[in-house]
FILOLUM-206329 format. One record per residue (C-alpha): x, y, z; chain. Coordinates in nm, 3 decimals, decimal comma. Example, Ala and Ser with C-alpha at 12.3 -4.5 7.8 and 13.67 -1.06 7.14 Angstrom:
2
+---------+---------+---------+-----+
!      c1 !      c2 !      c3 ! mol !
+---------+---------+---------+-----+
!   1,230 !  -0,450 !   0,780 !   A !
!   1,367 !  -0,106 !   0,714 !   A !
+---------+---------+---------+-----+
***
This chain:
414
+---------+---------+---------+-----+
!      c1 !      c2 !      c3 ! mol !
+---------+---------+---------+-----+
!  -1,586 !  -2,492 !   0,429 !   A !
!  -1,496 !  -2,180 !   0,559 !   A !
!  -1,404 !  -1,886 !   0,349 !   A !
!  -1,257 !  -1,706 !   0,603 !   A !
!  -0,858 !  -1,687 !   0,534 !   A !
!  -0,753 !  -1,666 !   0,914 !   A !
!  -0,974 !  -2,002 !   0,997 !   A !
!  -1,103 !  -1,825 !   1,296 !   A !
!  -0,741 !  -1,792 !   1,423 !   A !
!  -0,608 !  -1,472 !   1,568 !   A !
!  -0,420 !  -1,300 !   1,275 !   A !
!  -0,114 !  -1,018 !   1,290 !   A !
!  -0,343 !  -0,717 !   1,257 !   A !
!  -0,553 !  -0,790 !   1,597 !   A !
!  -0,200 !  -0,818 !   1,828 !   A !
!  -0,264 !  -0,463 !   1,954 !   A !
!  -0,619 !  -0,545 !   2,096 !   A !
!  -0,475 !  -0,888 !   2,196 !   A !
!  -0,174 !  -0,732 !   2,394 !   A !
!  -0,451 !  -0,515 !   2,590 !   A !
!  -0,751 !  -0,704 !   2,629 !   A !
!  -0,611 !  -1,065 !   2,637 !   A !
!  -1,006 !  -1,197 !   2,654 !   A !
!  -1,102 !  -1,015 !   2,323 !   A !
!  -1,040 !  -1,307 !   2,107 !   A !
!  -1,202 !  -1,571 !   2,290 !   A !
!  -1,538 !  -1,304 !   2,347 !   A !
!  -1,498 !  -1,251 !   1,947 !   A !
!  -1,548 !  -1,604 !   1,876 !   A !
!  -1,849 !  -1,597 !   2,116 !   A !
!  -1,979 !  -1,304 !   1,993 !   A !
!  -1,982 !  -1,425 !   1,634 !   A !
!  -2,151 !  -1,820 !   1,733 !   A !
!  -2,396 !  -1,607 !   1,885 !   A !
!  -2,431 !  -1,373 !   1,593 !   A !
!  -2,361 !  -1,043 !   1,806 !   A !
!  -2,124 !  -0,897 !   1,553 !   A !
!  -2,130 !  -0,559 !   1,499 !   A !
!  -2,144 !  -0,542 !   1,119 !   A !
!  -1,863 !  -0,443 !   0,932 !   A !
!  -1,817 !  -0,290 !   0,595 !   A !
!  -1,794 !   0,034 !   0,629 !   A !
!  -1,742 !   0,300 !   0,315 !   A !
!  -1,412 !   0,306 !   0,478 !   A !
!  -1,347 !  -0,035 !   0,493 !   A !
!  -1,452 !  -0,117 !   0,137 !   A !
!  -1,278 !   0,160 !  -0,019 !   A !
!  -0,945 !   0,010 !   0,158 !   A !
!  -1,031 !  -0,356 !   0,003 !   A !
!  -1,059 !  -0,167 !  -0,367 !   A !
!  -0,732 !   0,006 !  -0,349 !   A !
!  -0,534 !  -0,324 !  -0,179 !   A !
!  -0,731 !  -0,479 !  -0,444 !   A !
!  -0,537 !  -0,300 !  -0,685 !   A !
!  -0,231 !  -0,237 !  -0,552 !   A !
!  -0,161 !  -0,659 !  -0,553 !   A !
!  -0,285 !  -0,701 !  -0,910 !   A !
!  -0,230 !  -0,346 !  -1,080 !   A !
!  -0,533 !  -0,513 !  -1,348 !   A !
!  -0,645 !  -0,237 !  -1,542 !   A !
!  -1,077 !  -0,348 !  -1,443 !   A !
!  -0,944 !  -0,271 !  -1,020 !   A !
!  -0,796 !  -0,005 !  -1,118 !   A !
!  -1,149 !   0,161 !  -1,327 !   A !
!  -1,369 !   0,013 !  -0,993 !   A !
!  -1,160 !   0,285 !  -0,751 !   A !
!  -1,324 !   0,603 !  -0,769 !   A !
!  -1,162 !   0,962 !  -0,841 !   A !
!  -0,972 !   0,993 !  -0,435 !   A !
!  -0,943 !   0,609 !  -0,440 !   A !
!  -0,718 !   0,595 !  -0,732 !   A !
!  -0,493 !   0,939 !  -0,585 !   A !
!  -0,438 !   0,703 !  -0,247 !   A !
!  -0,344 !   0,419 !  -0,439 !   A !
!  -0,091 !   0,543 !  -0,678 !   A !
!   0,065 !   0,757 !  -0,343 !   A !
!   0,075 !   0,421 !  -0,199 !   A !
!   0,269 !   0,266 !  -0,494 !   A !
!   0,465 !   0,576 !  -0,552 !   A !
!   0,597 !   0,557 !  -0,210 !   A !
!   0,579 !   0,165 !  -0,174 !   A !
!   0,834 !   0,184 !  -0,494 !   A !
!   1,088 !   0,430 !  -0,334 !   A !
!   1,118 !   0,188 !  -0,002 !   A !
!   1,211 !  -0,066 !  -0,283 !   A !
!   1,480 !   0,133 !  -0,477 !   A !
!   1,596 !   0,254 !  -0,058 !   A !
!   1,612 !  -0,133 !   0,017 !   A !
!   1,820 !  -0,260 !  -0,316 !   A !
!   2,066 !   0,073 !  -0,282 !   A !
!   2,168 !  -0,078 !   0,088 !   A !
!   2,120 !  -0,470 !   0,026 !   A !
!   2,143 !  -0,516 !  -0,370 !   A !
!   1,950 !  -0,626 !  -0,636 !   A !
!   1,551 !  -0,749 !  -0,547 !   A !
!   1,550 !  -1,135 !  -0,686 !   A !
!   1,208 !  -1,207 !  -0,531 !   A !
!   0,884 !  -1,046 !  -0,408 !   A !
!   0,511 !  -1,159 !  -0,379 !   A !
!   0,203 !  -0,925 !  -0,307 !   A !
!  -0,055 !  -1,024 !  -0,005 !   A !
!   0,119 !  -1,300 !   0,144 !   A !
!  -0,016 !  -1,506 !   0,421 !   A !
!   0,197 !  -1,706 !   0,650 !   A !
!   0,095 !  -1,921 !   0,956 !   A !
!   0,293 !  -2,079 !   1,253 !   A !
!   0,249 !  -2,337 !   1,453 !   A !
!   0,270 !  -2,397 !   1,876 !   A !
!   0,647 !  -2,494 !   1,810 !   A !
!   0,749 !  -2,167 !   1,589 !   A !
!   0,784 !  -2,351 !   1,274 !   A !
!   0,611 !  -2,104 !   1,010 !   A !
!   0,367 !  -2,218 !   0,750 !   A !
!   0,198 !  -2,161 !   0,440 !   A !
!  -0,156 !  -2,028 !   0,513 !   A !
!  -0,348 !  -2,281 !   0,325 !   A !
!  -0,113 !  -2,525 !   0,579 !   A !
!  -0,348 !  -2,664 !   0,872 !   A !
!  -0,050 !  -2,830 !   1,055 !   A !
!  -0,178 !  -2,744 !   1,433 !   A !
!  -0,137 !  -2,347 !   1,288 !   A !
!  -0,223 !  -2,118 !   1,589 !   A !
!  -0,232 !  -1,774 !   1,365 !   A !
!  -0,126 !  -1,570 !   1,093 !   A !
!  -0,072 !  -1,253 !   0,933 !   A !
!  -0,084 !  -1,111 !   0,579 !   A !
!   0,203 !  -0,870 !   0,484 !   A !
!   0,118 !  -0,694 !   0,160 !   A !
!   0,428 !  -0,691 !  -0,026 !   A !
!   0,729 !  -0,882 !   0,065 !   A !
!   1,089 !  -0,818 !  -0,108 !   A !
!   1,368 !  -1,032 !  -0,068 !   A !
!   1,788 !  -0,915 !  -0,146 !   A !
!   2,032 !  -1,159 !  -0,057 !   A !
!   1,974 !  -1,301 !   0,274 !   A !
!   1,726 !  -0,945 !   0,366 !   A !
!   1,373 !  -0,949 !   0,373 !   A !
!   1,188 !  -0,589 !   0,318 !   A !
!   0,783 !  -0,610 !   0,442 !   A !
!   0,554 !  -0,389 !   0,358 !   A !
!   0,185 !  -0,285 !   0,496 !   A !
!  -0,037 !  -0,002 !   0,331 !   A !
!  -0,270 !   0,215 !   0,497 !   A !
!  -0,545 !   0,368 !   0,346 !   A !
!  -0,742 !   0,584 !   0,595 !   A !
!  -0,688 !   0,918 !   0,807 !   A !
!  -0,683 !   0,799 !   1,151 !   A !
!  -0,369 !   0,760 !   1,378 !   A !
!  -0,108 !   0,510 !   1,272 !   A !
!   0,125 !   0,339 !   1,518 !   A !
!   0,488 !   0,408 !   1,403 !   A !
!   0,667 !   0,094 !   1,254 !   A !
!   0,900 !   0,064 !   1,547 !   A !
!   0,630 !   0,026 !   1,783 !   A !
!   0,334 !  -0,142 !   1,564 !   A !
!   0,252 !  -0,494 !   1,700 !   A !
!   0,152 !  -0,563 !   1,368 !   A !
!   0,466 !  -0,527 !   1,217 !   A !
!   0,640 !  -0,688 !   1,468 !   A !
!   0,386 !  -0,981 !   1,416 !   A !
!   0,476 !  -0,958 !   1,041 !   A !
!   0,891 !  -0,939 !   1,069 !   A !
!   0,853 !  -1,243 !   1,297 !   A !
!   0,624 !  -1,488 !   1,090 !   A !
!   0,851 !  -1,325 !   0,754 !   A !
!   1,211 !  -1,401 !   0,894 !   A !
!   1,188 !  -1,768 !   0,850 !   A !
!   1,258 !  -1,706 !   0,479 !   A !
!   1,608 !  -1,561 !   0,482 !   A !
!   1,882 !  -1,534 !   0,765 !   A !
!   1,913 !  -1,165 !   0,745 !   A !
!   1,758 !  -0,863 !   0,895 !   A !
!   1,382 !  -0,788 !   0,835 !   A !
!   1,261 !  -0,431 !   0,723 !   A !
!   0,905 !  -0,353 !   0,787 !   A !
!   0,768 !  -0,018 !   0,669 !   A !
!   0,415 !   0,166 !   0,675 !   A !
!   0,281 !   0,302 !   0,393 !   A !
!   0,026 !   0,534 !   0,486 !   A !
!  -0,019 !   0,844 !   0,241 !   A !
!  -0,268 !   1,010 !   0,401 !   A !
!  -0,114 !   1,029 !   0,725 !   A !
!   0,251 !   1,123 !   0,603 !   A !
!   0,582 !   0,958 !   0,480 !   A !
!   0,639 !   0,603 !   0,552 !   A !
!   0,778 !   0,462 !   0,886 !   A !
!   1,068 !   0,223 !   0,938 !   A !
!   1,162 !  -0,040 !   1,145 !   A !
!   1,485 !  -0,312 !   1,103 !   A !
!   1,484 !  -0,672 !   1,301 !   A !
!   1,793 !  -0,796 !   1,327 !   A !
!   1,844 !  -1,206 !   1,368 !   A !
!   1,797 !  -1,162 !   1,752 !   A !
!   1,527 !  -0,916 !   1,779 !   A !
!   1,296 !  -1,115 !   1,537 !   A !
!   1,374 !  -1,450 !   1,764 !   A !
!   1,272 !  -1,219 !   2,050 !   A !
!   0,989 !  -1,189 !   1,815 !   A !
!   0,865 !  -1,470 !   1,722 !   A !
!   0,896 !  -1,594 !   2,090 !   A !
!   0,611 !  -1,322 !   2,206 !   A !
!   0,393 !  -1,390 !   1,889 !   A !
!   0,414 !  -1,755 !   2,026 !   A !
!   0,301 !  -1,685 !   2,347 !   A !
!   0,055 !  -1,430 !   2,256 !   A !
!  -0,097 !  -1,668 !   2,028 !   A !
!  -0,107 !  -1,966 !   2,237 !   A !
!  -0,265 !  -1,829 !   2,527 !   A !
!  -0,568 !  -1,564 !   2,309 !   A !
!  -0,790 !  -1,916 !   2,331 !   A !
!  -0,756 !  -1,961 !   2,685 !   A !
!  -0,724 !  -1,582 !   2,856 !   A !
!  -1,034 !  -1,394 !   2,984 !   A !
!  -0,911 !  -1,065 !   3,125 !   A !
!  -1,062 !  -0,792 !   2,914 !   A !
!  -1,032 !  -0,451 !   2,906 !   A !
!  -1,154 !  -0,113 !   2,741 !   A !
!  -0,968 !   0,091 !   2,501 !   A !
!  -0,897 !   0,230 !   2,174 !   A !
!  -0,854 !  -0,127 !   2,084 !   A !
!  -1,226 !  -0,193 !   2,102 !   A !
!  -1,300 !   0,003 !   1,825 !   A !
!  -1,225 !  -0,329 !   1,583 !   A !
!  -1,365 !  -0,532 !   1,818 !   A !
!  -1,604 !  -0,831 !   1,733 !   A !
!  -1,741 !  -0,835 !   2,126 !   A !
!  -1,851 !  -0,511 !   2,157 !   A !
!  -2,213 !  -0,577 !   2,226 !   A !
!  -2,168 !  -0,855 !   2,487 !   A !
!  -1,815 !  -0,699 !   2,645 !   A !
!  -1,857 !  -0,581 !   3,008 !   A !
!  -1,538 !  -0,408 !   3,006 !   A !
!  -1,676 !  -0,218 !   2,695 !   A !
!  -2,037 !  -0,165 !   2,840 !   A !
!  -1,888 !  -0,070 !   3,191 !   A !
!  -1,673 !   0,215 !   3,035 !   A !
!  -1,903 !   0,376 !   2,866 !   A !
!  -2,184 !   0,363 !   3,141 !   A !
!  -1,877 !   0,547 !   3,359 !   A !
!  -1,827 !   0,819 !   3,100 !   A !
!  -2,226 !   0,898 !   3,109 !   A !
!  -2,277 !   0,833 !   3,490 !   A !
!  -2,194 !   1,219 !   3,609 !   A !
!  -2,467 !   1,295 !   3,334 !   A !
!  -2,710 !   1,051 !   3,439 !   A !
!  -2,653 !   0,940 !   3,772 !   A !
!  -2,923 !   1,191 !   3,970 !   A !
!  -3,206 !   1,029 !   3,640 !   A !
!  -3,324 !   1,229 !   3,362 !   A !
!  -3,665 !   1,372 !   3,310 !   A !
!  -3,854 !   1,146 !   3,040 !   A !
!  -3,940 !   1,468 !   2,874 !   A !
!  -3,636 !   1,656 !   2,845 !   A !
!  -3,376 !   1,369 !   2,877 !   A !
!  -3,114 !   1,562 !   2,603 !   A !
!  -3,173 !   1,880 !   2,746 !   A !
!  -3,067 !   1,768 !   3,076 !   A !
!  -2,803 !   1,571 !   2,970 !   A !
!  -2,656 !   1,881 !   2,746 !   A !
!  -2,737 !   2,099 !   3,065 !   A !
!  -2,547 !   1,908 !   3,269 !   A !
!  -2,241 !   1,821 !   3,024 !   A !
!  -2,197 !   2,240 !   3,106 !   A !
!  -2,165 !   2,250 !   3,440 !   A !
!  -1,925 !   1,940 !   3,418 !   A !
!  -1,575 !   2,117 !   3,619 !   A !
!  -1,324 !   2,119 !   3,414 !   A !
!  -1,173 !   1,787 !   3,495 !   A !
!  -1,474 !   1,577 !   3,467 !   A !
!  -1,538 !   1,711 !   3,098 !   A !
!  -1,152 !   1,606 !   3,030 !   A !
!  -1,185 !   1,259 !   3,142 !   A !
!  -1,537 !   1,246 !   2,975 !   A !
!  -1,341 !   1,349 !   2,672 !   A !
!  -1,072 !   1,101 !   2,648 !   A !
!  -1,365 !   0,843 !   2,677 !   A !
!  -1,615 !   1,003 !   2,463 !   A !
!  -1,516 !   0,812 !   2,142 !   A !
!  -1,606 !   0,448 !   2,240 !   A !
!  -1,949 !   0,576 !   2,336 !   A !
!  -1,936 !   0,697 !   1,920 !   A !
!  -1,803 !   0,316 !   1,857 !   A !
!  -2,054 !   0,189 !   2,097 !   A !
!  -2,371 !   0,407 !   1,961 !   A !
!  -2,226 !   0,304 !   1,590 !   A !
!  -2,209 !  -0,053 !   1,716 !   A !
!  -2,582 !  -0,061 !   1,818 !   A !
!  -2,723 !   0,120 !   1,527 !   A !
!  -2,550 !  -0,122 !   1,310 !   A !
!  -2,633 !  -0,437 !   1,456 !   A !
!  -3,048 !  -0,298 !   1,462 !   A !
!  -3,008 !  -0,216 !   1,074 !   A !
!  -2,857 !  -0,604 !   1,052 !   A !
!  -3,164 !  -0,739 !   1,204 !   A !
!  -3,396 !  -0,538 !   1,021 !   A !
!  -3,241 !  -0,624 !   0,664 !   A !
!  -3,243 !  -0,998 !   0,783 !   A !
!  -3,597 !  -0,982 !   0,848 !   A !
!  -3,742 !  -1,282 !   1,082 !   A !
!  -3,872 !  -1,238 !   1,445 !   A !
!  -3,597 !  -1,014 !   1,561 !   A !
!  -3,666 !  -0,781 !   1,285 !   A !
!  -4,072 !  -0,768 !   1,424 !   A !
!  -3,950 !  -0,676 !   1,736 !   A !
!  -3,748 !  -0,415 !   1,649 !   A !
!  -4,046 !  -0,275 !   1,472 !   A !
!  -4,245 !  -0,275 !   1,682 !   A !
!  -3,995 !  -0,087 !   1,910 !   A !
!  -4,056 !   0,176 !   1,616 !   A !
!  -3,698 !   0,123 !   1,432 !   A !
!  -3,750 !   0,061 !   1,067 !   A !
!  -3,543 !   0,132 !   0,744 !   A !
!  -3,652 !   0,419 !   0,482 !   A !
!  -3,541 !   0,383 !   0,134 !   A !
!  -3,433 !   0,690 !  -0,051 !   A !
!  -3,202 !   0,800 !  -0,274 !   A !
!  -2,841 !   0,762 !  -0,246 !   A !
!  -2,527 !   0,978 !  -0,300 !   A !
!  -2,474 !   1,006 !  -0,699 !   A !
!  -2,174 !   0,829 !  -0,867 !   A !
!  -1,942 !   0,875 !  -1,137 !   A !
!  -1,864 !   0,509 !  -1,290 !   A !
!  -1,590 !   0,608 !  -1,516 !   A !
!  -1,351 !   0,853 !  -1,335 !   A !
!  -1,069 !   0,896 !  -1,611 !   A !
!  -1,357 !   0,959 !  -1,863 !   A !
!  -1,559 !   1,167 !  -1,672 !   A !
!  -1,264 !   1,383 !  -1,606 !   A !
!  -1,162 !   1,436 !  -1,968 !   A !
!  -1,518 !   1,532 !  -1,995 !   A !
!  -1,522 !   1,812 !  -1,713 !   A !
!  -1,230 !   1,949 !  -1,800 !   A !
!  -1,301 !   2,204 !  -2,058 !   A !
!  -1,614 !   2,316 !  -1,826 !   A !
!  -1,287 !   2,363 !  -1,549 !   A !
!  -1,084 !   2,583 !  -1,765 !   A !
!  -1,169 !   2,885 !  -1,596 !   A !
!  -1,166 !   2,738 !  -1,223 !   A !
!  -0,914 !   2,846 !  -0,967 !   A !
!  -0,564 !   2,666 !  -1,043 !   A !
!  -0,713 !   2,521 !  -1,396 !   A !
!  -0,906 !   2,193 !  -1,448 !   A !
!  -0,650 !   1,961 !  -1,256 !   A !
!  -0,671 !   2,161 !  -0,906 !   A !
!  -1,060 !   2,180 !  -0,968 !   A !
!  -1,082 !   1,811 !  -0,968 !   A !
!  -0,886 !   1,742 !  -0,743 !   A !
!  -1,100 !   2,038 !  -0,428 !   A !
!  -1,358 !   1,772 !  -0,599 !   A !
!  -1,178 !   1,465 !  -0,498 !   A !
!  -1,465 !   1,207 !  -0,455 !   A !
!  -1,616 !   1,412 !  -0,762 !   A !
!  -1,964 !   1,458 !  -0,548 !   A !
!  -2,214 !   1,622 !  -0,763 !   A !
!  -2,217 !   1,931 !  -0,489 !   A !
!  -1,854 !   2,029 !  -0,507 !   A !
!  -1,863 !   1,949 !  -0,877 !   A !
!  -2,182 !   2,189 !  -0,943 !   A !
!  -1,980 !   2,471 !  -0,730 !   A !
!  -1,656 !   2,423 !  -0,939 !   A !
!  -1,822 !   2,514 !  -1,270 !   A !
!  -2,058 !   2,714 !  -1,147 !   A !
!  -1,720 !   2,978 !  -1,036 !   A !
!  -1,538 !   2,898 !  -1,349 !   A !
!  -1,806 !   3,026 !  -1,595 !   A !
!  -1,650 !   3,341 !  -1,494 !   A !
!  -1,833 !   3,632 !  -1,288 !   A !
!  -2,077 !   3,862 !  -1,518 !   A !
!  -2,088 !   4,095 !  -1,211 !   A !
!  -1,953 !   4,138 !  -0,833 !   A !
!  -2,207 !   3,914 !  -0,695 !   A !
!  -2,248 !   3,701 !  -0,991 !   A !
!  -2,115 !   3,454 !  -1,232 !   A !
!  -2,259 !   3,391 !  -1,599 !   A !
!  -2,375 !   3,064 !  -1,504 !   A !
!  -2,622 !   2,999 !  -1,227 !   A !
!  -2,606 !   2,728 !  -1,006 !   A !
!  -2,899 !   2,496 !  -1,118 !   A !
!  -2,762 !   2,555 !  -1,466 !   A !
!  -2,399 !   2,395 !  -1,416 !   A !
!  -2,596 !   2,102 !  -1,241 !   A !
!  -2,797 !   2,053 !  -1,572 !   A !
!  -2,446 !   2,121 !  -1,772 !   A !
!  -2,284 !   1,810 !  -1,579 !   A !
!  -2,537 !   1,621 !  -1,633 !   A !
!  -2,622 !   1,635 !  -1,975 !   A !
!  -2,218 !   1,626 !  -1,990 !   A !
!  -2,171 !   1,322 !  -1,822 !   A !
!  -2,531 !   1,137 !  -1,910 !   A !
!  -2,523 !   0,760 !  -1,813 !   A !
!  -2,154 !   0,778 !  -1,640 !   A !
!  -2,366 !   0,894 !  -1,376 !   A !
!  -2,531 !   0,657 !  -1,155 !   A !
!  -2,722 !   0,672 !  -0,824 !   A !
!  -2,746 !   0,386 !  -0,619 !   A !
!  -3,082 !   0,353 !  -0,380 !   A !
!  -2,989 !   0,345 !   0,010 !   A !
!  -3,194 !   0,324 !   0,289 !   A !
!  -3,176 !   0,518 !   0,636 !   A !
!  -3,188 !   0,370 !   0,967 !   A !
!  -3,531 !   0,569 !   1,121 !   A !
!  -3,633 !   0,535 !   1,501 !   A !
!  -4,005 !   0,686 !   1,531 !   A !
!  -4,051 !   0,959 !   1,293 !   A !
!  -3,671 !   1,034 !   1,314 !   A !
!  -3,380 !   0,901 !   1,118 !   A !
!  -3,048 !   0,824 !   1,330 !   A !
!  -2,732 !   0,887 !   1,240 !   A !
!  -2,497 !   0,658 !   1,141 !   A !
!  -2,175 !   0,837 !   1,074 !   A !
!  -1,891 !   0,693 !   1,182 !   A !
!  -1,609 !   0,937 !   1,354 !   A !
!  -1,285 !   0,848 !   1,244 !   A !
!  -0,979 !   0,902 !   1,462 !   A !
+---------+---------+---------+-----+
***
């Protein structure tokens, strides 16, 4: 029995990809039988879980696993998730009905179901908080990262969303983003006829993602399950390196060259290698990920790769505060003296990393001369913790290593 809420089905949040690389869903679902996946969970990812987490049950124990940034995002989200509420009742009266991460299906013949329905159900899509006032339907999807959001007026998401959510009233259908981090929420309304106009494409779409096998590379890839089988993909990115690479690169000095050459790239060739360079990040990221999946999985693959010289070194990972609220009632006399008072110093300190904590304090013991302040550096480290004591935690992680050098696995967000 699967877990897996979308049944293998092409769901609301992958019509983008699906609009502009038609094959991507039928080369997922071949990429995953064949267990070519790149992995996902991501710190990014995971933090976005916690806060949805909490933003559909507002239980005090979600709210206590979100750290000290986590919890700002969420309560921006519900701050501004609550305003598009009181907006929606001032124009179309009183709320009488709402529900938090809602899934709805549909069918081949654009009858909508209930997600746990298996009635020939082609898709769905998850809307995080629907509110209903009279015969008007308001829709509403957080965002949690940095990266570029696709207004509401032209998100295929939300158009995905308004279409499988108008088969519960005969009104219009509001969909909003809520995306704090990025900027005030965006706005769309789907009138009766635009969200048949709707439902007709998401219809089509649908139907055909099984069958098409055009594919194509994009920004869209960056989701992607296919990456490490997709030609389209591969084929891009060997065109963005090909003016490095094309003439071969000494086995010696292969970066040097390649540098040597980005430099002497005319001014044109760097600007198209530019617009590309970012699904060579995804691509690299990709790789890396799916060699640290092997190795953790052990088995034949995982000799191979060894033997290849990757491996995985354990060390220790970033420190942790497990109690935020607590841990900032605790810092806060030690903040007194900061720059803006305790509340401004916590918040420079936003993920409350021991670095930018051990800076904080360090400044707001106050300077004993031009050049220095009455408490040294290694001594507001020991302050915190001896301050803090077992809120602080530090989970082990391990680093992917190729040779005698470790790799590096940050993801660039855009």
């Amino acid at each position: 029995m699967t877990t897996d809420p979308r049944q293998g089905l092409p769901s609301a949040s992958g019509l983008y990809r699906l609009r502009n690389c038609p094959g991507s869903y039928s080369m997922g679902r071949e990429a995953i039988a064949r267990n070519m996946t790149p992995p996902d969970g991501s710190d990014d990812a995971a933090s976005g879980t916690r806060i949805h987490r909490w933003l559909e049950t507002e239980a005090p124990e979600d709210w206590n696993a979100l750290g000290y940034a986590e919890q700002q995002t969420a309560a921006l989200c519900q701050s501004q998730a609550r305003r598009l509420l009181a907006d929606f009742a001032k124009r179309h009266g009183e709320v009488t009905w709402s529900c938090r991460e809602k899934r709805l299906a549909i069918n081949a013949f654009g009858i909508v179901l209930d997600a746990a329905s298996s009635l020939n159900r082609i898709g769905s899509g998850q809307a995080d908080l629907i509110a209903q006032a009279g015969d008007n339907l308001l829709v509403i999807d957080y965002k949690t990262g940095r990266g570029d959001i696709t207004p509401a007026d032209a998100n295929d998401q939300l158009r995905g969303l308004a279409a499988l959510a108008g088969h519960i009233n005969r009104g219009s259908v509001t969909v909003a983003i809520v995306a704090p981090m990025v900027g005030q929420p965006t706005v769309a309304v789907f009138d009766r006829e635009s969200l048949k106009v709707a439902k007709a494409w998401l219809v089509q779409t649908w139907l055909q993602a099984p069958h098409a096998t055009e594919t194509a590379a994009g920004d869209w890839c960056q989701y992607c399950p296919a990456r490490l089988i997709c030609t389209a993909y591969a084929d891009h990115n060997a065109a963005t390196l090909a003016p490095l690479t094309q003439d071969g690169l000494p086995a010696d000095k292969a970066k040097e060259a390649i540098f040597a050459r980005a430099y002497e790239s005319d001014a044109t060739t760097l600007a198209e290698m530019g617009e590309r360079v970012r699904m060579l990040e995804w691509g690299a990221a990709a790789i890396k990920s799916a060699i640290r999946k092997r190795l953790e999985e052990g088995g034949a693959g995982a000799d191979e790769l060894k033997a290849a010289g990757w491996s995985l070194k354990e060390e220790g990972g970033a420190r942790e505060i497990t109690d935020p609220d607590k841990a900032a009632q605790l810092l806060a006399p030690l903040l007194a003296g900061a720059e803006g008072g305790a509340t401004a110093a916590l918040m420079r300190a936003a993920k409350l990393s021991a670095a930018t904590l051990t800076e904080e304090i360090h400044k707001a013991s106050g300077k004993k001369s031009a050049t220095r302040y009455n408490m040294t550096a290694k001594e507001a480290k020991e302050l915190i913790a001896q301050t803090l004591g077992s809120l602080i935690t530090q989970k082990p992680r391990t680093k992917l290593v190729h040779g005698k050098t470790e790799t590096d696995e940050t993801e660039i967000e855009y």
